[in-house]
N, C-alpha and C positions, 0 to 999 in steps of 0.2 A: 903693154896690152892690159886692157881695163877685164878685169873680174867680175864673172856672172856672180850677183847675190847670192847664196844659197834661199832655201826657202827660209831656216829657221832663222835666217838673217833677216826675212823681209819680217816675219814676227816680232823680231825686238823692234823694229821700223816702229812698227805699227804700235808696239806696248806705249806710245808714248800717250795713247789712249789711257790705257790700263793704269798705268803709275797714275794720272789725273781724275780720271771717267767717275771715280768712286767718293769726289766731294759729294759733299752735301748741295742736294739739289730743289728746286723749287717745282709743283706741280700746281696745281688748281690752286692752290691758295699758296704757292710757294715755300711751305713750310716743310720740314721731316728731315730727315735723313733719305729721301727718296732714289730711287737710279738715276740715273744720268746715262745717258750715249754717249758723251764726249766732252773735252775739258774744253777750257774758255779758251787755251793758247793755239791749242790746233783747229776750232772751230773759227777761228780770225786769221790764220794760215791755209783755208779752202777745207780744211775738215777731211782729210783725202785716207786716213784711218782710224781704226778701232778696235779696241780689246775685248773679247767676251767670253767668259768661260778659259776655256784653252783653244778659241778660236782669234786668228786677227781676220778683221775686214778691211779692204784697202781700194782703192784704186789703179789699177794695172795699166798703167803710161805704158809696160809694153804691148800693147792690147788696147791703146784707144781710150782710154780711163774708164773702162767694165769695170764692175764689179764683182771681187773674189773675195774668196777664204784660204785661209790654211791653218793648219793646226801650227802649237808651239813646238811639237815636235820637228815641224817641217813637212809632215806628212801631210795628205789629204787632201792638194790643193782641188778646188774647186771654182768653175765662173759660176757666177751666180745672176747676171742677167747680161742683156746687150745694150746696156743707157751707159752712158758718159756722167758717174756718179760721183759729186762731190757732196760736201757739208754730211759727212759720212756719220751716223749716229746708233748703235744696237741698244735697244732697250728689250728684255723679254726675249721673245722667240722673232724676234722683228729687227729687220735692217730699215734704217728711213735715209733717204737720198734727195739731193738736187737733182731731178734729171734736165742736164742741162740738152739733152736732144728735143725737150719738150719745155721749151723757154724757161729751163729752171725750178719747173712746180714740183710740188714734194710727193715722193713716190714710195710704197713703202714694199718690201720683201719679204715672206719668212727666210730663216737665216740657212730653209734647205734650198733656198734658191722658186721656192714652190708660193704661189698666193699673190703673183705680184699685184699691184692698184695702186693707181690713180686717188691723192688725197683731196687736191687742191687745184683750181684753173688759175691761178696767177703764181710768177716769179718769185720763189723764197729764197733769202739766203740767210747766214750765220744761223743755221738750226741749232737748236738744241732743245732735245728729248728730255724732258724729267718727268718721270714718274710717267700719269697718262695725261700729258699735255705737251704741245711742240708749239716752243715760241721762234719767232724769225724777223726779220725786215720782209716785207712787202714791197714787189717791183710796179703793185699794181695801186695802190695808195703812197707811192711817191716816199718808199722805209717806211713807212708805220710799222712802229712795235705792234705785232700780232700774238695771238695764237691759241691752237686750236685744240681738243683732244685729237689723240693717238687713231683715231678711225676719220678722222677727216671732218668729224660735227663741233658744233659747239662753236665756232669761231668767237673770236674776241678783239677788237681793236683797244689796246693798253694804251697807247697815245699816238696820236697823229700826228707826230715830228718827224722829219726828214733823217732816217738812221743810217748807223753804219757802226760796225765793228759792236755787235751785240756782244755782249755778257749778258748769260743768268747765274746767278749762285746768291744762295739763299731766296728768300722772299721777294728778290728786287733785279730789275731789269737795268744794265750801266749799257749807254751807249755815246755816241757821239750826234751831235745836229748839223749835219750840211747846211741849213739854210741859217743856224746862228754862227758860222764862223767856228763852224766843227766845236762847240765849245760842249763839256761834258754832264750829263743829264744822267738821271736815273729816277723809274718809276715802279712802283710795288708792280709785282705776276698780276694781282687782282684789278688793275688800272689807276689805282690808286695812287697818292703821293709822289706827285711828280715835281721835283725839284733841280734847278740847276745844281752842279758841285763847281763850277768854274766857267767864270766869262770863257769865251770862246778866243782862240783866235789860232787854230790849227791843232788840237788835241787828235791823236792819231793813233791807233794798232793798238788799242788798250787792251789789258789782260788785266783783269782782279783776280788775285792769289790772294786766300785769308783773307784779312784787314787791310789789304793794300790793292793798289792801284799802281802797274807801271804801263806807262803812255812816253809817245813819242812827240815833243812839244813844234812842230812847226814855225811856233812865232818867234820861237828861240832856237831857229839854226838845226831843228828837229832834235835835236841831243833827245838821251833816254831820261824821265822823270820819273819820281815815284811819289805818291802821296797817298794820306789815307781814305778809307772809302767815304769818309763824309767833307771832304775836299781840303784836310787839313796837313800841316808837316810836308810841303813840298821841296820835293830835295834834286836837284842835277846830279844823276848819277853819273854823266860821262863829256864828251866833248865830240863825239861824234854825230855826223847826220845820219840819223837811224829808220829803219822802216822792216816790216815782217817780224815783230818783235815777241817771244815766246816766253815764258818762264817755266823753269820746270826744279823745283824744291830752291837750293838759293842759289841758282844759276842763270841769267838772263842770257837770251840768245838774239842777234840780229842780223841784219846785213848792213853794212857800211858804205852809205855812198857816194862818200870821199873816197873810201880805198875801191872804188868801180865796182861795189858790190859785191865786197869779199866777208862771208860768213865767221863774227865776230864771238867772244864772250866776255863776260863778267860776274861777279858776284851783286845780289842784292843791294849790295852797300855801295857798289860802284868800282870796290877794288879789284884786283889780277883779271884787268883786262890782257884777251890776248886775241889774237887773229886765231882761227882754226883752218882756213881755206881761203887761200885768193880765188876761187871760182866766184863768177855774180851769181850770187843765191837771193831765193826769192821761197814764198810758202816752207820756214824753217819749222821742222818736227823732231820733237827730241823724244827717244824710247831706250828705254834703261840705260845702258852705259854707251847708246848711238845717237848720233844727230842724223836727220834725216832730211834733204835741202832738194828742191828744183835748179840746177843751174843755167842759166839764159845764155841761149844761142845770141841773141843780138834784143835790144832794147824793145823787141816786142814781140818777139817768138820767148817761150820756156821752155826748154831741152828736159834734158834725163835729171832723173832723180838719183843721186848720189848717197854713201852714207858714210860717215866716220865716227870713229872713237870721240868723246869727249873732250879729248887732248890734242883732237885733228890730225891724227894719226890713222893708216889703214884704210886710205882710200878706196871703197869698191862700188862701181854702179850696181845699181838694182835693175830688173831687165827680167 
């Protein structure tokens, strides 16, 4: 018999905001030490929580994917509206969300659930809040790197490439190009300095942690890569076909889809691979000492949200 999460359980879920959320982030000009809402690995996993204060924000799949609260205690749970909220981001006294009941445009909340609005009329994904500006992909310019201040003004097109799987951190936007054979790009917050890092030919699920870059290479059997953020020291970290790819301190997290989707690990360097779960896990979130995974009913439905120890141990659904 599978185990209701308790609430302070869904809180470490969700810390895997918290443990990341606090890089260094870009704003208007991309520079500072600024806030951030959410780290690069979960914002490339649907963004489905977030840390703030001693509050988590989450996604409630038992509930339709509303959005709540709960304290770290476990107390306090609150809904905080009736949208289907992904690319989950707290900056301030402000929740910012996909709502995906309204083709995905960016919706923002105060965090008592009070003040909701309407930012944006077109499809944003890979949010991410730093400081007073929210960069994204564009559903309605075909991925253009966007973005906007925190009130919905100011808009900005950073470059009109076909994106996917945004990073912000620091001054510069890393993302992938669809239309050049997924190959991997990055451009200054300010529009500036747009340069490839790597011909194309399937660059996938990037995450930039510090100086590094690990991506999932497609052209090579999808294995996990790492290289640096100016496209240099490319290393095969593994042998596996990988995708949903996370990193959290020197841990890398995946799903393996030789072993049918069963929720993997590693270290940075590639060593003490291990399985954690034969479940097909999909959108992997890692918070303090939990992993936090979707695992799929069948190749196009995504079931319950599960969560285990580190060591894939202590099975319990969230619910």
């Amino acid at each position: 018999m599978k185990r209701r999460l308790s609430a302070k359980a869904v809180v470490l879920a969700v810390a895997l905001t918290v443990a990341l959320s606090v890089l260094a982030g870009c704003g208007g000009d991309g520079g500072g030490d600024l806030e951030r809402g959410n780290t690069t690995g979960n914002i490339i996993n649907g963004g489905h929580a977030a840390v703030k204060g001693d509050w988590v924000y989450y996604l409630n799949g038992a509930d339709g994917g509303k959005l709540y609260k709960v304290m770290a205690d476990g107390i306090g749970r609150q809904k905080l509206n009736d949208d289907v909220s992904t690319n989950i981001n707290v900056v301030g006294d402000w929740v910012y969300y996909s709502n995906e009941d309204d083709d995905g445009c960016v919706y923002a909340i105060k965090t008592d659930g009070s003040g909701r609005k309407k930012l944006n009329e077109e499809a944003s994904n890979y949010i991410s809040v730093v400081g007073d500006r929210i960069y994204y992909c564009s559903g309605l310019d075909r991925g253009s790197v966007c973005s906007m201040k925190t009130d919905g003004s100011g808009k900005k097109t950073l470059c009109e490439d076909s994106a996917i799987f945004l990073n912000v951190v620091g001054n510069r936007a890393y993302f992938c190009d669809t239309d050049e054979n997924w190959a991997l790009y990055t451009v200054k917050t300010d529009g500036s300095g747009l340069k490839k890092l790597t011909d194309g030919d399937g660059y996938s699920d990037i995450v930039v942690d510090g100086d590094m870059i690990y991506y999932c290479d497609y052209s090579a059997d999808g294995f996990v890569w790492s290289m640096k953020i100016d496209g240099s020291d490319k290393t095969q970290l593994n042998d596996d076909y990988a995708s949903y790819l996370n990193v959290a301190g020197d841990d890398v997290f995946y799903r393996s889809i030789y072993e049918g989707g069963a929720l993997y690990t590693m270290k940075t360097d590639g060593s003490s691979r291990q399985m954690l779960s034969e479940d097909s896990s999909t959108n992997i979130n890692v918070a303090a000492s939990r992993i936090y995974y979707l695992s799929r009913r069948d190749e196009t439905t995504q079931g319950k949200m599960f969560t285990v120890n580190l060591d894939g141990t202590d099975k319990q659904a969230v619910e």
